[in-house]
C-alpha positions as CSV (number, residue, x, y, z in Angstrom):
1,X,0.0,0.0,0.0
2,X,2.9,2.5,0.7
3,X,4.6,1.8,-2.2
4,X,1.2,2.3,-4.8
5,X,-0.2,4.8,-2.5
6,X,1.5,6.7,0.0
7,X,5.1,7.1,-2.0
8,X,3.8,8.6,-5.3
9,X,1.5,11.2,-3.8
10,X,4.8,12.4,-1.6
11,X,7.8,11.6,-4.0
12,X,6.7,15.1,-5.7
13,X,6.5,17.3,-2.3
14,X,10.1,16.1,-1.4
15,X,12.8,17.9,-2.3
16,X,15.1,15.9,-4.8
17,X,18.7,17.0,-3.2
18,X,20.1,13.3,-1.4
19,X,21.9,10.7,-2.8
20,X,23.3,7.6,-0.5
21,X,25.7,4.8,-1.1
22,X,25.3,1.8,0.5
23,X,28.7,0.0,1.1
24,X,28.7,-4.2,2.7
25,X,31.3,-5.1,5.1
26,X,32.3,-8.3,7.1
27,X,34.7,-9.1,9.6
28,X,34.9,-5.6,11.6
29,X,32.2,-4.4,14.3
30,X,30.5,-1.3,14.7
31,X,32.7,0.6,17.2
32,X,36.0,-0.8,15.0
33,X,34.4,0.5,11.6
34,X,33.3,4.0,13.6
35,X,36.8,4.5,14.7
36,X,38.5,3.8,11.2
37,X,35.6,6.5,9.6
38,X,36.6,8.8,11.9
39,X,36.7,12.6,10.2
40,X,34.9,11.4,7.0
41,X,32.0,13.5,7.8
42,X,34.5,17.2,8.5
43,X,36.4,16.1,4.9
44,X,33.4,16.4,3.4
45,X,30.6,18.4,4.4
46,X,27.2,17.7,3.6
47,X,27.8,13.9,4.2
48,X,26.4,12.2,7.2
49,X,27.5,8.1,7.8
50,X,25.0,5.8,8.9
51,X,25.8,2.1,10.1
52,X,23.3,-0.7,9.8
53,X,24.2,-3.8,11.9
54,X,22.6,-7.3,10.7
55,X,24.7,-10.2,11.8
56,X,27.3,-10.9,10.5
57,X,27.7,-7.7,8.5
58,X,27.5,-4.0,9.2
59,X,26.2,-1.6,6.2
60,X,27.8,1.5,6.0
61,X,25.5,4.4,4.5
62,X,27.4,7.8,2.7
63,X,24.3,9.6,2.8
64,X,24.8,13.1,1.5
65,X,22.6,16.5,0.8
66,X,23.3,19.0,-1.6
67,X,21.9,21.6,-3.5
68,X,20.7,19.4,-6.1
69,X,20.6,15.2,-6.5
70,X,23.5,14.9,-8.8
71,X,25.4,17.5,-6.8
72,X,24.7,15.5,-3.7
73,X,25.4,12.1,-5.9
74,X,29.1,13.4,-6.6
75,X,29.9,14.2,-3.1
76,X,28.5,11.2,-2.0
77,X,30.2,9.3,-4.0
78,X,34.0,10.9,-3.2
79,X,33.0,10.3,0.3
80,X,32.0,6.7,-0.3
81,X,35.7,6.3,-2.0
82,X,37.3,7.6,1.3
83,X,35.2,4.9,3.4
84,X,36.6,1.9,1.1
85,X,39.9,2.9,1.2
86,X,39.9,3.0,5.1
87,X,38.0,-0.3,5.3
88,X,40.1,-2.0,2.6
89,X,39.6,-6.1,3.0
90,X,36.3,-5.8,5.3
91,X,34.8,-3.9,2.2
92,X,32.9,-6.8,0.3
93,X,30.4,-5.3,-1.5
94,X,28.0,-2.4,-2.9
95,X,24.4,-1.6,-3.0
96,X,22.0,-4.2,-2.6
97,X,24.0,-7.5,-3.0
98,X,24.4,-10.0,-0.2
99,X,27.7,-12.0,1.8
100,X,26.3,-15.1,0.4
101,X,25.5,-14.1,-3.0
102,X,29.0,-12.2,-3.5
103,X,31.2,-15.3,-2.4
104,X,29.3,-17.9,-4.2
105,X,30.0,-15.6,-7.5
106,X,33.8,-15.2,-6.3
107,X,33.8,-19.5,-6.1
108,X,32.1,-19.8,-9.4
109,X,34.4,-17.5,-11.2
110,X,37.3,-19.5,-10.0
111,X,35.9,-22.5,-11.1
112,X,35.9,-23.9,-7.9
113,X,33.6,-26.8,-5.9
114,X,32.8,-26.5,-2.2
115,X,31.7,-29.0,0.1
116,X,31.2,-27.9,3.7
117,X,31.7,-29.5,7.1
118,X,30.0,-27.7,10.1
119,X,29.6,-28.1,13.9
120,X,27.7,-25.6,16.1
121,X,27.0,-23.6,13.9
122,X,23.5,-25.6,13.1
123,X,24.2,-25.6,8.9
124,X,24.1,-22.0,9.1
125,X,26.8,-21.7,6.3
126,X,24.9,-24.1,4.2
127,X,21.7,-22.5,4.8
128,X,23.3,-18.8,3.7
129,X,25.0,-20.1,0.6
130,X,21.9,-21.8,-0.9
131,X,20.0,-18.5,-0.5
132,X,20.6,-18.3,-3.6
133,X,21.4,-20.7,-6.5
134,X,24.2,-23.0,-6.0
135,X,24.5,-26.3,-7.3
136,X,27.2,-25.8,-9.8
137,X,29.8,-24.9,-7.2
138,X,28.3,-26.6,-3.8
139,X,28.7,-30.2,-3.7
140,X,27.4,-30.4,-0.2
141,X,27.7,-30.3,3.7
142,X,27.9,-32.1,6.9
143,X,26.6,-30.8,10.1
144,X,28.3,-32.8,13.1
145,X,28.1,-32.3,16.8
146,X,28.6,-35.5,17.9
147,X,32.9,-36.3,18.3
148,X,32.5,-40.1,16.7
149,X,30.4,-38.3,13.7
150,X,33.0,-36.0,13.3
151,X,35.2,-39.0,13.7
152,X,33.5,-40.9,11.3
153,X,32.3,-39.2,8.8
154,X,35.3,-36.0,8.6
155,X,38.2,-38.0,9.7
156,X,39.2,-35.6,12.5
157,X,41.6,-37.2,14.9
158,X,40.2,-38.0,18.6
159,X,43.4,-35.9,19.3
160,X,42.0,-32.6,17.6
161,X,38.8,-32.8,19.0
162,X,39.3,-33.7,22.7
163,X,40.5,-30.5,24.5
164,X,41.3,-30.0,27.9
165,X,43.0,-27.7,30.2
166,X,46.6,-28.1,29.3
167,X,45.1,-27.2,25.7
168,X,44.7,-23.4,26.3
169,X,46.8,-20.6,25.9
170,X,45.8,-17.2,25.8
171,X,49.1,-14.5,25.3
172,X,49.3,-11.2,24.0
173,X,52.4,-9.2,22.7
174,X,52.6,-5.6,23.9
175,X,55.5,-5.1,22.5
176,X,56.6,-6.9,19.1
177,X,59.6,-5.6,18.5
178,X,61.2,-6.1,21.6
179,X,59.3,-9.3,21.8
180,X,60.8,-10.4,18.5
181,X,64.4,-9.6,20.0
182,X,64.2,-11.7,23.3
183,X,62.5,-14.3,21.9
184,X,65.2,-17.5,21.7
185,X,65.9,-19.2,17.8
186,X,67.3,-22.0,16.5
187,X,71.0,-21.8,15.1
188,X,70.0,-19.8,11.6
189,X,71.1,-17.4,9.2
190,X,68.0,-15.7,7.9
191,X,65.6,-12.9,6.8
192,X,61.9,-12.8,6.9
193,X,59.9,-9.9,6.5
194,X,56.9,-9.6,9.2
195,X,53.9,-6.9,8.2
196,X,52.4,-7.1,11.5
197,X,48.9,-5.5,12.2
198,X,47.7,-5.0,15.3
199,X,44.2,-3.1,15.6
200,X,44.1,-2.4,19.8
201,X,48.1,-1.3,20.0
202,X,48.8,0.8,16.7
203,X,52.4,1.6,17.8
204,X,52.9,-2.9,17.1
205,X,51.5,-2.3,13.2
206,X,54.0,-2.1,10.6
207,X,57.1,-4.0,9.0
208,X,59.4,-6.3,10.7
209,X,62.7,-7.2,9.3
210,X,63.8,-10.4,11.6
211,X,67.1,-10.7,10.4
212,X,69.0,-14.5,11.8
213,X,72.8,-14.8,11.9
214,X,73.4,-17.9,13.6
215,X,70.2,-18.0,15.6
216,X,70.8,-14.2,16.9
217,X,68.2,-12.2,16.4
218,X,68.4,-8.6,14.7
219,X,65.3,-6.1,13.8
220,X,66.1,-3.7,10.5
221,X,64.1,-1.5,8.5
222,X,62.3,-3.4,5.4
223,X,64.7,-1.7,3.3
224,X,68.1,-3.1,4.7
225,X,69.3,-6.6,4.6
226,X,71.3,-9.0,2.3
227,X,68.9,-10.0,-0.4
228,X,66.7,-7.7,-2.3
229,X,62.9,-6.9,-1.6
230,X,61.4,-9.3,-3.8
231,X,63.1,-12.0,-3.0
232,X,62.9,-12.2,0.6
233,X,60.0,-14.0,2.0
234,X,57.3,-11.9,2.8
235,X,54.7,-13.1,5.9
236,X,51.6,-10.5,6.2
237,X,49.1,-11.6,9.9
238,X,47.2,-10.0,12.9
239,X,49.8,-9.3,16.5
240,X,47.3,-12.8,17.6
241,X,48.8,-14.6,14.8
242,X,52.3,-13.5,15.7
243,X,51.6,-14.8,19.4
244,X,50.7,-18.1,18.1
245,X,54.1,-18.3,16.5
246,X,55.7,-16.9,18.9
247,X,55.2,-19.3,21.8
248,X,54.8,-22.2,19.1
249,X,50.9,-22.6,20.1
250,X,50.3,-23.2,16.2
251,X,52.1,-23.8,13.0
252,X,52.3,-21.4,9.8
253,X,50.1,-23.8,8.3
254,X,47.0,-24.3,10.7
255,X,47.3,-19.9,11.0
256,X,47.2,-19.7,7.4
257,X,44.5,-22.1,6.9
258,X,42.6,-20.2,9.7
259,X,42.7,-16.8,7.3
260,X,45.1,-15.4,10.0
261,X,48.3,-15.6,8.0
262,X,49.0,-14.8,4.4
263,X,52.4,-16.1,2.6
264,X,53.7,-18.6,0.4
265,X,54.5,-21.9,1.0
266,X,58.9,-20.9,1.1
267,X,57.9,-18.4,3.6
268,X,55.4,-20.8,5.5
269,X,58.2,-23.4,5.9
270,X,61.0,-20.7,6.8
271,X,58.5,-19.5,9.6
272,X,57.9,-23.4,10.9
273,X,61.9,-23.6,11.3
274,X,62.4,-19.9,12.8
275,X,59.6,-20.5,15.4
276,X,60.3,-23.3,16.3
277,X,59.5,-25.3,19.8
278,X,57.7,-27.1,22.1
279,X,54.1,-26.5,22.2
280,X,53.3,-24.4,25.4
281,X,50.8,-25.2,28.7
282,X,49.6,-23.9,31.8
283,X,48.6,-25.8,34.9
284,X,45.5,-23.8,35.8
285,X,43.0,-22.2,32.7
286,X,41.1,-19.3,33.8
């Protein structure tokens, strides 16, 4: 009724002077996304953000007023450019188009098949996906709660799925550099390059050269070292990742298969011999 009623009898009364952009991020909550806008709306006047929280996702609206639509249209979209450099990977989408819909295009145009395996999460992934049409890229799913399902029909290891105390470790690094430095290594000569991001503790963020001469450790700028830029393995991951590594809690692999490490497989295996050690324990978890 509103729409063949109400909106054409008021469309005409209102003036025709706002645009909006409607911008689809995942991964970062409302305060986080707030804090990386922040002065959007003084560097360009006339726009006002708006954020829209619908779990998992958080719209961002560029809504701007001007003295005419396309006016407004132009500075909304400028603004909107500003937002999606700030919010970089957490940016997904555009307009209208949903999570679901967007990564099941992004699997299809690789050519890719998925099949799914889920526990507590009800088939929730499964249910999202096939939202939309999806049976030239999903092969299927399993939802398992019970440890002999995911036993049986996954081939997890007893080992992986039974947890106890001794399997918690919580540490955080407030301090990378000199954390990288006082950190013990095994008896190598070597150079990795650490882009280290750390969203609580800005001052950790940036690039690490760990450079290894005999298992000594030495921190220089990107640009110095033996071989060239391009050349030397490269590891980009979250200050939680680095912790990981750090107290060898997890392996390059299992982090980069989490989505919390990015590198290739030279670098993966130079970070597996660099970090090295025993895996680490507490008596008590609290």
């Amino acid at each position: 009724m509103f729409t063949e009623q109400v909106l054409p009898r008021v469309r005409p009364t209102a003036p025709n002077n706002a645009f909006q952009v409607r911008l689809r991020t995942y991964g970062m909550g409302e305060s986080s996304i707030g804090q990386a806008l922040e002065g959007i709306e003084a560097a360009h006047p006339g726009v006002v953000l708006g954020y829209r929280v619908h779990y998992p996702e958080v719209d961002v609206k560029v809504h701007a007023r001007a003295a005419s639509q396309a006016l407004a249209r132009d500075l909304a979209v400028r603004a909107a450019e500003d937002v999606k450099a700030r919010l970089g990977d957490a940016l997904y989408g555009q307009g209208d188009e949903s999570f679901p819909e967007i990564v099941g295009r992004a699997v299809r145009g690789r050519g890719w098949r998925l099949a799914l395996a889920e526990s507590c999460t009800g088939g929730l992934i499964a249910h999202l996906l096939t939202s939309y049409p999806a049976s030239d890229y999903l092969v299927g799913g399993a939802v398992t709660y019970a440890n002999s399902a995911k036993s049986r029909l996954l081939g997890v290891s007893e080992r992986v799925i039974q947890s106890n105390v001794e399997d918690y470790w919580m540490l955080r690094l407030v301090d990378v550099r000199a954390a990288l430095l006082a950190r013990g290594y095994p008896p190598l000569d070597a150079e990795l390059e650490l882009d280290v991001g750390d969203e609580l503790l800005p001052e950790n963020s940036g690039r690490y050269l760990l450079a290894l001469a005999r298992g000594a450790a030495r921190i220089s700028a990107p640009g110095e070292g033996t071989p060239s830029a391009a050349s030397r393995p490269q590891v980009r991951l979250s200050v939680g990742a680095l912790a990981a590594l750090y107290t060898g809690f997890a392996t390059p692999w299992q982090l980069a298969t989490a989505g919390r490490l990015q590198a290739t497989e030279d670098a993966l295996a130079l970070l597996a011999h660099i970090f090295a050690g025993p895996a680490p324990g507490l008596p008590d978890f609290f």
